[in-house]
N, C-alpha and C positions, 0 to 999 in steps of 0.2 A: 621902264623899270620902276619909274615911282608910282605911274598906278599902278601897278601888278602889287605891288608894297600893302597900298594904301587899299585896294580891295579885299587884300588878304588880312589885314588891323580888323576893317570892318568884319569881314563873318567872323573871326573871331568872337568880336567883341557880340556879336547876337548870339551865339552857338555857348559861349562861357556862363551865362544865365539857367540855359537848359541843363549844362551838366550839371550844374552847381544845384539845380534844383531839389528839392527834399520832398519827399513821397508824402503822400496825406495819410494823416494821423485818426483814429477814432479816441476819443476820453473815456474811460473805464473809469466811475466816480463811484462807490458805496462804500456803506458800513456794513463790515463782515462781524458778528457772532457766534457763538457756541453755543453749542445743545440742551444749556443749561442758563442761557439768556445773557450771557455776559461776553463783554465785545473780546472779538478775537485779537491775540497778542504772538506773534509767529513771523514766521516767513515766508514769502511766497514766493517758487520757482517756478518762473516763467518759460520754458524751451520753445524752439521750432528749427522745425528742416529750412533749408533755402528755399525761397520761390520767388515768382515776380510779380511785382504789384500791378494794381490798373493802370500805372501810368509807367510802365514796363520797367521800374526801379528793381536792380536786384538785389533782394532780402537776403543777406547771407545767412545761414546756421548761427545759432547764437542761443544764450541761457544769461536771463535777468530774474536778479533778487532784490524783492522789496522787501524790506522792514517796513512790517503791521503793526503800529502803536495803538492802540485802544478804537481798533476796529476801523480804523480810517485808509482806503484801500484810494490810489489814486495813479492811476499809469497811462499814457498815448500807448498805441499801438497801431502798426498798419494793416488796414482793413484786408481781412483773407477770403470773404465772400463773394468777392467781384475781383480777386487776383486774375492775371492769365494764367497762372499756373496753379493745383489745388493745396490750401496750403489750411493747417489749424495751428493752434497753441496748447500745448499741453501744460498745465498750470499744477503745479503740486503742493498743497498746506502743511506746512511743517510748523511745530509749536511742541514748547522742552523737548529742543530736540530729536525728535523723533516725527515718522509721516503722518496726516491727520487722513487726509486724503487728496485723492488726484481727479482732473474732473480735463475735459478738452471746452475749449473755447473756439466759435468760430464767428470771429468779427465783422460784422457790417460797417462801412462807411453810412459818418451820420455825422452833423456838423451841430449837435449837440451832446451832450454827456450819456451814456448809460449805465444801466446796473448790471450785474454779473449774470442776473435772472434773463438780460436781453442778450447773452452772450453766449450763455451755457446750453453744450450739446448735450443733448442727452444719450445715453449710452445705446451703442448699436446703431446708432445714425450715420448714414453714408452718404450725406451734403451735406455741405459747407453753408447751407443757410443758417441766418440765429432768427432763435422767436421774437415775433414784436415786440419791439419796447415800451413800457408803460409811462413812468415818470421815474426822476434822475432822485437818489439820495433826497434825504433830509438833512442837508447839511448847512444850513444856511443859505445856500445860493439861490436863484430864481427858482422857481415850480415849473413844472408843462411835462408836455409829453413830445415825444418825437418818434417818426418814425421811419426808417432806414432804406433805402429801394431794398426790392425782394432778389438784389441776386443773389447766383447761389453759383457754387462749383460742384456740380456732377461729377461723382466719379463713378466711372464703368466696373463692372463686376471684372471686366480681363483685365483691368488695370490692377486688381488686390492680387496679389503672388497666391494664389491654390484657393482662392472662394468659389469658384466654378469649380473645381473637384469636390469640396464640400459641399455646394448646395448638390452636384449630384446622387449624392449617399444620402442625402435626406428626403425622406417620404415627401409628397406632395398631398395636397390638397384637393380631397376627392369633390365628385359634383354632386355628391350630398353632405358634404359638411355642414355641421350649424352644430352652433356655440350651446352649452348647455345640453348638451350629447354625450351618451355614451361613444365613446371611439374604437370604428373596428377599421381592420383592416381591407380595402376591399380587393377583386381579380388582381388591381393592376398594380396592387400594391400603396396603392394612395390611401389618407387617411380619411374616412364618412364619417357621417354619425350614424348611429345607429336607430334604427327604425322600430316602431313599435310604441304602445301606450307605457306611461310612466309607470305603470304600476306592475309593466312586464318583468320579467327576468330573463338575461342576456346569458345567451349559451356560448361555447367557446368555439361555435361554427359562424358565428358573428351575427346567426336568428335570435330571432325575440320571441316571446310568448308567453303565454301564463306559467306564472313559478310552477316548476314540476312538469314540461311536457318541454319538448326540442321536438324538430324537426325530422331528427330519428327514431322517433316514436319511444326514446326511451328516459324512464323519470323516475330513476332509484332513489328514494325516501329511506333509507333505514337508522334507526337508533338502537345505538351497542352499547351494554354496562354502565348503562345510567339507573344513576342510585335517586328510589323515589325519593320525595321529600315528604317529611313526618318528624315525632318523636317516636325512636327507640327506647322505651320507658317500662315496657311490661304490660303497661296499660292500655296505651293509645293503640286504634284501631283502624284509621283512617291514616291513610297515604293518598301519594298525588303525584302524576309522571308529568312531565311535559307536553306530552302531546297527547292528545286520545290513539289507543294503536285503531290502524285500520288493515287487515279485520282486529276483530278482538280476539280472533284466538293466532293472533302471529306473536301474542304477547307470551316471554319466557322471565317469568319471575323466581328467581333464585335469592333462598334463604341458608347463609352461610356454604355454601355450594350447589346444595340441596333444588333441584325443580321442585315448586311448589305445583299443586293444582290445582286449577282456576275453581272449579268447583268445591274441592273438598277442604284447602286452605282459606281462601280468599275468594272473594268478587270482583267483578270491573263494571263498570259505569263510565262510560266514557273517558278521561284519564282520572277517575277518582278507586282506589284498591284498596276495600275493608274487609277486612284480616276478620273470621269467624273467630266463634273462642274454641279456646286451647291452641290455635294455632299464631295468635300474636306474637311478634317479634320481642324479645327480651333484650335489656339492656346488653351494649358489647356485640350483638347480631350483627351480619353484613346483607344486608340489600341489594340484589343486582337485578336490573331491566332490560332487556333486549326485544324489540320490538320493529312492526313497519308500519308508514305510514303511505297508503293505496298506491303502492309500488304498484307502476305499467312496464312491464321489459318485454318488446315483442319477441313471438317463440319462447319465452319463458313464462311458465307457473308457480305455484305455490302450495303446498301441502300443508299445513298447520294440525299442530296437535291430532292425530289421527291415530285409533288404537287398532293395530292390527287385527287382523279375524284368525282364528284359534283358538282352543280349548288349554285354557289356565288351568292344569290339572297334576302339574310336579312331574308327569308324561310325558307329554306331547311336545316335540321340539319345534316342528312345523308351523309356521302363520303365514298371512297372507296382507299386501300391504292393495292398497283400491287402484293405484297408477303404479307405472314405473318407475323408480326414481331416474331422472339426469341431472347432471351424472350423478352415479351410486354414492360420490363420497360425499354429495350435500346431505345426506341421509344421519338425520342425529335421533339416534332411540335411548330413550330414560324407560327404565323399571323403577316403580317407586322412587321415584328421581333423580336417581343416581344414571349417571351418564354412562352408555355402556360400549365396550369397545369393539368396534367391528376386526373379524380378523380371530380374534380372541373369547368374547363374548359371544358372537355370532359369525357368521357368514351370510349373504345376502346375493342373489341371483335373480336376475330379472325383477318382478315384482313380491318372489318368497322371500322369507327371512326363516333361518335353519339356525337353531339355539345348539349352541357346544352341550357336549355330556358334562351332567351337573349345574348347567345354569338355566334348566328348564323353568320359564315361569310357574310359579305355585300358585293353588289356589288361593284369591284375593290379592293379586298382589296386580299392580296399576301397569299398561305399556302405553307408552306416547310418542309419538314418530313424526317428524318435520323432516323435508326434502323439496328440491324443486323437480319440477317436470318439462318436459319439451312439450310444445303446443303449435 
């Protein structure tokens, strides 16, 4: 019975060392500042979940505040990058009261000091490793550098509660991606870059090619009611559109509603429009441009200013236009510029045009006819 006693004193007495034992510490030593160069003065809330440490100590749940006096930051903590279990610190700066900001820390075992720079995770980081440490504070103490083993705690995508249902809703990463890319969509839904010289223009079929042409052979250019640039003075005779039209006769220049014509009003010269005299714009005029520039739309044409064939004789209702139009209602006819209304004005069938009683054109008097055609 006395040695049964006396064996059981001794494990004791070996076994009471271990429990009693205290988990290894890392030192968190710097000086913390503000944005404006002067030392930080606040508080800093330390949390964490439980977990177990390397030498299987269990970390309860717990939240520690430091008082920051003039920037001077100094705390142990036990090391979370080589736990058994995955563990970080969520650190929050508080200062007058209110939150500065929150940042996670994930601690190395190091059996020298480091700085917050050696600790601090960066955002969207899914291990528990921390970046190399450089050198400890300036704070009086010794200089050097240290450096920490590279464990780390892995944590698995099925270990975060719904990150695998989210990373499946998001696009992947097609097998032509590269950085500095236009980004399309490709078949499988993954995200490419897009293909082509820099100088191309990107269609919304996700081809490239020279500005103005796609892959479906079609490259509508047009400009509506853009006002040349000039002075409206009485005097000045020279205006200036934006673009040159192409053709030049897709160009509808309108003066106070009025179709002008290219000939008997005005000139063009590539996008430069000088107004003949008697016909210059006077102060308070309105200016309108409508025009194309070498529209391609397959099976679609173009009719541009085209005067019908017919005898202008106050008679004759009857004219004749050189194509069909398609469809009939692209079909815009000015008399002496004034826009005229089908239906009302005229009727039009196949490629004739039949003037209502009383709106027979007279003699001298101007027809011009825009439409598109099928081809």
């Amino acid at each position: 019975m006395f040695r049964f006693r006396r064996w059981l004193f001794c494990a004791a007495v070996a076994v009471c060392p271990r429990l009693e034992a205290t988990p290894p510490l890392t030192t968190i030593q710097d000086v913390l500042f503000t944005s404006d160069g002067n030392r930080f003065n606040g508080v800093i809330t330390i949390s964490w979940q439980s977990f177990e440490a390397s030498d299987t100590s269990d970390i309860a749940a717990a939240t520690l505040q430091l008082n920051i006096t003039g920037g001077i930051l100094y705390v142990q903590l036990v090391p979370t990058t080589d736990a058994d279990t995955p563990a970080i610190y969520t650190v929050q700066y508080n200062s007058n009261g209110s939150t500065v900001y929150t940042e996670t820390w994930a601690v190395p075992p190091s059996s020298t000091s480091l700085r917050v720079r050696d600790v601090r995770v960066a955002p969207g980081t899914v291990t528990g490793s921390a970046p190399t440490p450089t050198s400890p504070p300036s704070t009086g103490g010794s200089s050097g550098s240290s450096t920490p083993p590279a464990n780390s705690t892995t944590i698995t995508i099925s270990s975060v509660t719904g990150l695998q249902n989210a990373l499946n809703v998001r696009p992947i990463e097609g097998t032509s991606f590269t950085v500095s890319r236009a980004a399309v969509i490709d078949a499988t839904g993954a995200i490419d870059g897009a293909s082509g010289n820099a100088s191309d223009c990107l269609h919304v079929d996700g081809s490239s090619g020279s500005c103005g042409s796609s892959s479906s052979g079609m490259s509508p250019t047009f400009v509506d009611a853009e006002i040349p640039g000039g002075t409206l003075n009485g005097v000045n005779s020279s205006f200036s559109l934006a673009n040159a039209p192409s053709p030049s006769t897709s160009l509808q220049l309108f003066r106070n509603g009025l179709l002008l014509n290219q000939t008997g009003d005005y000139s063009l010269s590539g996008n430069a429009i000088t107004f003949l005299s008697g016909a210059i714009p006077q102060t308070g005029d309105a200016l309108l441009a409508s025009y194309r520039l070498t529209v391609s739309i397959s099976g679609v044409g173009f009719v541009d200013a085209e005067t019908p064939a017919g005898t202008m004789n106050g008679t004759n209702t009857s004219f004749t236009l050189s194509q069909v139009p398609s469809p009939v209602t692209s079909t815009t006819l000015y008399r002496n510029g004034l826009r005229l209304s089908a239906g009302l004005d005229y009727t039009i069938s196949s490629n004739s045009i039949t003037f209502s009683s009383g709106y027979q054109p007279q003699p001298g008097d101007t027809l011009l006819c825009w439409y598109r055609v099928a081809q």
